[in-house]
N, C-alpha and C positions, 0 to 999 in steps of 0.2 A: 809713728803710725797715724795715719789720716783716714777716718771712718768718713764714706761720703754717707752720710746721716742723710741729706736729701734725696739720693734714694732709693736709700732704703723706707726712709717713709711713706715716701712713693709706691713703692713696692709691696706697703702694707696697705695701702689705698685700695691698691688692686687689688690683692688677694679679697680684702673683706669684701668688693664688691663681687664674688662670686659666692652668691647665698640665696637662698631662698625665699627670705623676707628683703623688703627696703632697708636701708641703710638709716639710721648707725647700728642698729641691730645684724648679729649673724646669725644664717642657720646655716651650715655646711654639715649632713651627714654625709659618714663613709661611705663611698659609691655611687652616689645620689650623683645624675646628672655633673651640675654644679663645682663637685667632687673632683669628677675627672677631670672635668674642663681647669680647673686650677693646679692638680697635678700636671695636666700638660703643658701648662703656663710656666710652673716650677721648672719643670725637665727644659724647658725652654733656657731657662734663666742659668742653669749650672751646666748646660753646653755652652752657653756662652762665655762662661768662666773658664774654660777649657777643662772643665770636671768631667771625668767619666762615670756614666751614668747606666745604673742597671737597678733591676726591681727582680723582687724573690715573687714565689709563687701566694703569697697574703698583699702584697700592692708595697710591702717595705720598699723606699727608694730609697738608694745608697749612692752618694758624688764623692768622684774620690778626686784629691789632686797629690802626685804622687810625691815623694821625698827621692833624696837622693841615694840612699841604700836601698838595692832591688830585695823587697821579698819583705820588708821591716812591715810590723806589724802597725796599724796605724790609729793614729789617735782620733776618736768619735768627736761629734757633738751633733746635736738637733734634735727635733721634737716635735710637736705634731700640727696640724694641720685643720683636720675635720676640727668643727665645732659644733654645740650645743643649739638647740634650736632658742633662738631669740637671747645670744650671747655677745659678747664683744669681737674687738678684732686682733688680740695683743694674746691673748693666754695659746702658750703653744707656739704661735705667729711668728714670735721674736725670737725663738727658740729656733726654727728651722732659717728665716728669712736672715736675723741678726748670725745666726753661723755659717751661711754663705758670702755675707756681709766681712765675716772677719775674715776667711779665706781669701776672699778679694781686697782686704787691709792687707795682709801679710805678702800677697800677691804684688802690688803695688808699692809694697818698699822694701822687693827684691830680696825677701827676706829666702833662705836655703834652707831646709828643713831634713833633715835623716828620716824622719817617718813619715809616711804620709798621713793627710787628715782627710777624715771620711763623712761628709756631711751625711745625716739620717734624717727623714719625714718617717715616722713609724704610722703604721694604717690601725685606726680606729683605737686611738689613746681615751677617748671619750667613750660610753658605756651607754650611749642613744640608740645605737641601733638593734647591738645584742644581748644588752643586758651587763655588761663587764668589761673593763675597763683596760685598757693598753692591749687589747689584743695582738697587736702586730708584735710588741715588744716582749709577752709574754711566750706567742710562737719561737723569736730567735732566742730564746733564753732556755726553752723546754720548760716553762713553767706551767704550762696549763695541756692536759692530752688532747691527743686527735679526736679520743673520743668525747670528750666534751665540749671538744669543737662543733665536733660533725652533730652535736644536740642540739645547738645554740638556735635559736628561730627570732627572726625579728617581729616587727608587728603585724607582720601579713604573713606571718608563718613562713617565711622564706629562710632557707639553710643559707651559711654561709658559701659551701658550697654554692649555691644555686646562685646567688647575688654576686660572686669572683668571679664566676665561670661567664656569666651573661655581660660582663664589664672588659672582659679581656685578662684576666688571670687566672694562668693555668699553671698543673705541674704538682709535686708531691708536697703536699704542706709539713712533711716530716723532713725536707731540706733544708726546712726554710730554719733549722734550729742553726746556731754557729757556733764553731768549735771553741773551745774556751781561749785559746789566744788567740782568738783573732783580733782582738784589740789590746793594745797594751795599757786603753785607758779610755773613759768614755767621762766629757762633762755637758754638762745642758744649762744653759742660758733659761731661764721663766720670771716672768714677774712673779711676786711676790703673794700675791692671791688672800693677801693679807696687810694689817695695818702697820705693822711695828717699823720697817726703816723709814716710813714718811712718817710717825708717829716719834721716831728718835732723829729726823732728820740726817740719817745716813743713807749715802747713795748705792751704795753693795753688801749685798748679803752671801755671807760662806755658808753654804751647806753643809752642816757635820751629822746630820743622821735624818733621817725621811722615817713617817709615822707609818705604822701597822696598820692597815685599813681591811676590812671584812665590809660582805655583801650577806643578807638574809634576803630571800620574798616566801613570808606567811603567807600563805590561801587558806581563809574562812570559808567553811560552810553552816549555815546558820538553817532558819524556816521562813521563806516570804508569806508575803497574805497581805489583807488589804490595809492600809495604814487606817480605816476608821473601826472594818469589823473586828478584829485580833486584838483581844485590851491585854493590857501591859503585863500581867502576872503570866501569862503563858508565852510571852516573845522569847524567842532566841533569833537574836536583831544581830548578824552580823557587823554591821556597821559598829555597834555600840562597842564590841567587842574591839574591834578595827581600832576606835575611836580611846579605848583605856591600855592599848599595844602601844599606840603612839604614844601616850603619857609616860608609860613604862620606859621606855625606848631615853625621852627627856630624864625622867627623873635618874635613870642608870647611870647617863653621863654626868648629871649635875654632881650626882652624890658619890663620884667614883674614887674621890681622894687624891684626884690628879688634874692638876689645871690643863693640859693638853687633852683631856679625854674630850671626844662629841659623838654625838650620837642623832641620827636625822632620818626621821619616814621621808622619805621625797614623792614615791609612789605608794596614791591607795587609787583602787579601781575599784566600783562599785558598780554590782549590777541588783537588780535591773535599772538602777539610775532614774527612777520616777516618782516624782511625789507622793503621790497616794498607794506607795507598794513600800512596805515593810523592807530593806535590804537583805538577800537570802543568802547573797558570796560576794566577800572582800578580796582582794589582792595588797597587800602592802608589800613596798620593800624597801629595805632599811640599810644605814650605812653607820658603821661604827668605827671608833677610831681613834690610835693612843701613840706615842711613841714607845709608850711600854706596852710588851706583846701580855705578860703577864695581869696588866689591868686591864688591855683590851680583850681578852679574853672571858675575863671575869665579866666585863658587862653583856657578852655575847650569852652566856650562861644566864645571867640574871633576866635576859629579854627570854630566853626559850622556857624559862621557869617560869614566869610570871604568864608569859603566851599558854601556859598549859592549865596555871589555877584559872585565868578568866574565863577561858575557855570551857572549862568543866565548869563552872559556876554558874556561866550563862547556857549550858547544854549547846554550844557550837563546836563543828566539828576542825580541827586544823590539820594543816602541812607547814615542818619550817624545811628549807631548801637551802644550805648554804653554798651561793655564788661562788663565793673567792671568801677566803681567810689568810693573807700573805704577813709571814712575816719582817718586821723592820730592818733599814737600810741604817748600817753606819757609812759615812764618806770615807775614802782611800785618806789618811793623811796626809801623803806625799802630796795630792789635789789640791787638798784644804790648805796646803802649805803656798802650793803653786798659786793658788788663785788669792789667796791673802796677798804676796808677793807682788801680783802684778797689779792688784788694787792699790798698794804702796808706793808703784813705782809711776801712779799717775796722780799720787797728791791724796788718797783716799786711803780713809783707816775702816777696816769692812765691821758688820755687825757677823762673827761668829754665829750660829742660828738652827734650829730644826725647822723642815717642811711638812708642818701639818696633812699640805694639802699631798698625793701623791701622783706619782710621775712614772713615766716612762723608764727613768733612770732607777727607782726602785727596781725592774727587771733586770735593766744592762748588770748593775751592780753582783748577779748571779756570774756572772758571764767574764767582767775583768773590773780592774780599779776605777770606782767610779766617784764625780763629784757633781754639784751643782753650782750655780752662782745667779744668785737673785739681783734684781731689781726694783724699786720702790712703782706703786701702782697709788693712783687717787683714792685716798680714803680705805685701800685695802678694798678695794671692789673689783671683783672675777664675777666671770658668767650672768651678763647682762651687759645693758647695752651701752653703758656709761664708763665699763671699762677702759680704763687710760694710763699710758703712762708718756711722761715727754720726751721730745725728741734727744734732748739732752741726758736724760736717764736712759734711754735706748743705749745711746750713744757710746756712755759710758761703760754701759755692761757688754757690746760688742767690743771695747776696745779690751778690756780686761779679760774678755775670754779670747782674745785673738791671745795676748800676751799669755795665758795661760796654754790655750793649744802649743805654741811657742816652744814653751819651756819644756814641757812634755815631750816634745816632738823632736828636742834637738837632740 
């Protein structure tokens, strides 16, 4: 099997240069101008592989190239697309580009396949625009309601609804769920988003279980007033409160009794946002996270218990709000098997491994057998602009997942 690595690099050239910001930085949100225009650059690229090419009613694009038994259920891979504002061009990237990539290896040495393999771009893996994370992947899976769809508002209060519909996607978002064999197996290609195989010097990583990840956003309300007339024994300073949530938030994960636990404020919003005004309402929102459901839960508790003493303490008023609470992904074996296999069978002995980080494939995995297979990234750095991984390490993780579709597939 002959991966033309050139380009596909190429190919990742391009995509990143459809962003918002200058280059090496990415912004690509979902829908966003930008967006489309490299979606149709995609669909460009997998008719020309002779893929057939169709989109659900959330923007999911599906390339299928078919197998030789009519009707067989076929084997998935890819991953997303959109990115994070002022991120790289590899997370997700390699995941949809490198699995078109291997289709066109397997295509190219005449290989005959009984299943077909169904490339996937899933719409809105990233949590920029609505607040939550794999959107597109959670609709085919039924994991999250319509009705908590049809709530969702971006930063201009725009419904999802209202942002599909003015982009060009229409039709019943209850279609868009898939029946459970529709796939007989789904794996995804992602760098690593972490440090351990260029830390251990191993070139492939097996996925054997994907972390529990949960979403909170607290809204404080506290009393503004002027930052010189209001002296300090009668504040109820949001912020300050905001500000002993995020320590909480730190200390839960430090002290949780498990080296996989994290736990991260990313978002606090403070208004009114002026110097000489007391803070009156906070917004934070927070991200926790375990490969055990039972310890990531317990820190979720410890943050809403601690958000409720501070809060009475400092006489500010809250709300907690939970996003998402998903629980954890084990790997199909039989994957973890295949994909060990096909790293063996090109000179590499893979690093066994859980994904902290989570994925799209956490969903699929509701849905049919599913696995992952990592790649080494510089210094274990995602979402920023210095993300990288080399053409060689590309290279290798699309030939390993060609080989691994393969095997599945025959």
């Amino acid at each position: 099997m002959q991966v033309d690595i050139d380009r596909l690099m190429g190919e990742l050239e391009t995509l990143s240069a459809f962003s918002d910001v200058p280059a090496p930085a990415v912004s690509r949100v979902v829908f966003s101008p930008h967006d489309m225009q490299a979606r149709a650059w995609l669909k460009g690229l997998c008719k020309e592989a002779g893929l057939t090419v169709r989109e659900d009613a959330i923007g999911n694009l599906f390339a299928r190239w078919e197998g030789t038994e009519a009707g067989a259920s076929p084997v998935g891979t890819g991953s997303h697309t959109d990115a994070i504002p002022y991120s790289g061009r590899y997370d997700g990237t390699v995941g949809v580009l490198g699995g078109l990539e291997a289709i066109r290896t397997l295509q190219r040495a005449g290989v005959k396949l009984r299943r077909p393999l169904e490339l996937l771009m899933f719409t809105s893996e990233e949590p920029t625009r609505w607040g939550i994370g794999c959107l597109g992947s959670r609709l085919l899976a039924g994991a999250i309601s319509l009705e908590k769809v049809a709530g969702l508002r971006d930063g201009e209060k725009q419904s999802v609804e209202e942002v599909r519909s003015r982009v060009g996607f229409a039709g019943d978002l209850a279609k868009t769920k898939l029946p459970e064999n529709y796939y007989s197996a789904f794996v995804e290609l992602h760098i690593e988003q972490g440090p351990l195989l260029e830390a251990e010097k191993i070139a492939i990583g097996v996925v054997k279980a994907i972390a529990a990840p949960s979403s909170l956003r607290i809204k404080l309300d506290g009393e503004g007033g002027h930052a010189g007339a209001v002296l300090m024994p009668v504040r109820h300073d949001a912020l300050c409160a905001a500000a002993e949530i995020t320590l909480l938030v730190e200390n839960a994960a430090r002290n949780s009794g498990g080296a996989d636990s994290v736990g991260t404020t990313g978002v606090l919003r403070v208004h009114p946002g002026a110097i000489n005004s007391i803070p009156s309402k906070c917004e934070l929102e927070i991200d926790i996270r375990d490969i055990v459901l039972e310890r990531r839960d317990a820190m979720v508790a410890k943050v809403k218990a601690g958000t409720e003493e501070i809060c009475a303490r400092r006489g500010v008023k809250f709300t907690i709000e939970m996003i998402n609470a998903d629980p954890p992904c084990t790997c199909d074996p039989a994957i973890v098997s295949a994909a060990i296999a096909a790293s063996e069978a090109i000179g590499v002995k893979p690093k066994v491994m859980v994904s902290r980080a989570y994925h799209d494939s956490l969903f699929m995995s509701r849905l049919c057998p599913t696995g992952m297979i990592f790649i080494p990234c510089l210094k274990g750095v995602s979402h920023r602009p210095d993300e990288y991984s080399s053409p060689e390490e590309i290279r290798r993780g699309v030939e390993v997942l060609a080989r691994t579709m393969a095997t599945l597939a025959t």
